[in-house]
Structure formats: C-alpha cells, structure tokens
N, C-alpha and C positions, 0 to 999 in steps of 0.2 A: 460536407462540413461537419467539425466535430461537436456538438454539443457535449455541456457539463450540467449535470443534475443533479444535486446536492439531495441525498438520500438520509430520510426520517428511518426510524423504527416502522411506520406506514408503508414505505417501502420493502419489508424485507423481504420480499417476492422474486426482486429486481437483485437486490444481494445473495441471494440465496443462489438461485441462475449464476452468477457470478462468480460466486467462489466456490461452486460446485464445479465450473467449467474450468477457474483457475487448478484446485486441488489437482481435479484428470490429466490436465493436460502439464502440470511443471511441478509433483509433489512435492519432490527434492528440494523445493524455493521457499516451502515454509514451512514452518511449526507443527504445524497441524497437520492431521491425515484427513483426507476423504473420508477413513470410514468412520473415523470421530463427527462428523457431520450427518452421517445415515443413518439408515435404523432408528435405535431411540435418540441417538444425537440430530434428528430431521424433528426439529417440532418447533411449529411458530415463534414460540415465547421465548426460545433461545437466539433463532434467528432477530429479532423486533430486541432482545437483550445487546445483542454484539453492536446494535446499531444503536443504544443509547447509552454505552461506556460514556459517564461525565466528561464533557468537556474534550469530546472528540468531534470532530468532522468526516463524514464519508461523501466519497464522490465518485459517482457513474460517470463514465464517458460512451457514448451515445455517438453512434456512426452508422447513417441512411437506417434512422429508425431503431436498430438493434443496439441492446446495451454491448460494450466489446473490450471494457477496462474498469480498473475502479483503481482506490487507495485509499488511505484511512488517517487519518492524523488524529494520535492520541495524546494523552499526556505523557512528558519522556521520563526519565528516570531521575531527573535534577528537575529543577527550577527553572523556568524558561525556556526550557526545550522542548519543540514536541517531536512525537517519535514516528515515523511513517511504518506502516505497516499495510499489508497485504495487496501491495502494488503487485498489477499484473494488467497486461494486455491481449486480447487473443490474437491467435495465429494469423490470422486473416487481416486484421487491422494494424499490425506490427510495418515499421516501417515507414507510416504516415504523418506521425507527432504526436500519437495519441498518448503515449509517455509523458512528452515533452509539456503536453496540456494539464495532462492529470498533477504533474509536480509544479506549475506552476500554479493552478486552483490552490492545492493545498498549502505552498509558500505564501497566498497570498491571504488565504485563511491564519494561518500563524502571524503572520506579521500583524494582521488585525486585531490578535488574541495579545500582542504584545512580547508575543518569543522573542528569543535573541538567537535560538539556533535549532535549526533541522537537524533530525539523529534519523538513520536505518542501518541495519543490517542486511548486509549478500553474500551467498555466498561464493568463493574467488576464482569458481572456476563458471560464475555466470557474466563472459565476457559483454553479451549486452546491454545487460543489466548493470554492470561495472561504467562502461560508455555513455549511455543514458544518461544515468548521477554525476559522471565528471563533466560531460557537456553541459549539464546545470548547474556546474558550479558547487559539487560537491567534491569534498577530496577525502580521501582515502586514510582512514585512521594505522590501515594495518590490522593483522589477526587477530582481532581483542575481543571478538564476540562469543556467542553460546560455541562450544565445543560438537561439533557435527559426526556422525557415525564412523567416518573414516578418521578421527582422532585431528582431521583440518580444525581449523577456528574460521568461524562468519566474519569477514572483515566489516570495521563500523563507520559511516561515513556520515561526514557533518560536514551541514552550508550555515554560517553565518546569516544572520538577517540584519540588514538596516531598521533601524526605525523608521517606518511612516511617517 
C-alpha cells in the first residue's frame, strides 16, 4: 500500500535520501546537480530551507516502510498557479501508481490553496514522465521551457483545476 507523508523542514532527513537518490539516479530530469547538494552544499539548514520555501507543499510517497517518491508544489510564476517540482519515483517502485498518487496529493493540496492551475516542466525526451502528466490530465504546452544543453527546450505542461 502507498502511503503519502507530508514532509516539514523536521523532515529533511527523509528529503535529503530522496533527492540524493533522485539526483544519482535521472540527473538530466532536473535543475540541479548532485554535486550542488554535496560537500559544502550537504548541510542541514539548507536541506530544512528547501523544505520551508513559503507556501509550498512536499510530499513523500512511502512504499512497505521505505520512502520511494516525492514532489513539491510551490508557488508558480503567475497568480494562482502552483508549480510542481522535483517529482521523481524510484526504480523499484515505478510502475505501481506511485506517480499517479504523488500528483494527485499535490492537485489536491493546490486546489485547497485555491490554484486554478498546475504548471511543470519535462524534458521531451522523458516519454514516461510525458505519460504520467497526460494520464493526469495534464496537457502539453509545447517547447516553452528553460533552454537544456543540447540547445532542446523543457516542454511546459498545465492541468486546470476546478474549484472545490
């Protein structure tokens, strides 16, 4: 069964695990390097910082005891939007919903906050990660995002929300 734990700055132990195993294991997926997180970038008060960005939500997903996912929902770039960020699933746990769960924690986080629309960035050659977000009702803006090494653009992709 999948458990979801909504993750404090108290947490960032559990975060830290996380996105150190995200970074290893799919760099090319985000922003950020591993080794920006090492060395002097490994220290509590920055981990226990990422986790109190105002007016975000992070979420563990939690499979037979072991953390195995997370995502982040922060403030987006407009007005009512929030923006997902550092979604990831581990290898082992792929293929079960744990995606499926972690985006809907955080859709239902946003709609509570009073969003009108879900915003992330992928990039276009992450086919299941593309899959994912269109089975949830996210659709595909096109190459509009940050500009990526190979001169590609991160395609942006937005779900509408209903009001609650």
């Amino acid at each position: 069964m999948i458990e979801l734990q909504v993750l404090t700055a108290d947490d960032w132990t559990v975060w830290r695990e996380l996105r150190i195993a995200a970074l290893t294991d799919a760099p090319e997926a985000f922003g950020s390097r591993l080794a920006d997180w090492q060395g002097e970038g490994d220290r509590e008060e920055r981990w226990r910082g990422r986790l109190s960005i105002p007016g975000s939500r992070h979420f563990a997903a939690v499979l037979g005891g072991k953390p195995v996912g997370m995502i982040s929902g922060v403030p987006g770039p407009d007005s009512g939007v929030v923006e997902l960020i550092s979604m990831w699933v581990s290898k082992d746990a792929r293929g079960q919903g744990v995606g499926d769960h972690l985006l809907r924690a955080a859709e239902q986080w946003a709609q509570q906050t009073r969003a009108e629309a879900l915003q992330l960035a992928v990039r276009p050659d992450n086919e299941n990660a593309l899959a994912l977000y269109l089975r949830n009702g996210f659709h595909d803006t096109g190459p509009v995002g940050r500009a990526l090494p190979d001169g590609r653009r991160e395609h942006v992709m937005v779900k509408g929300l209903s009001p609650r």
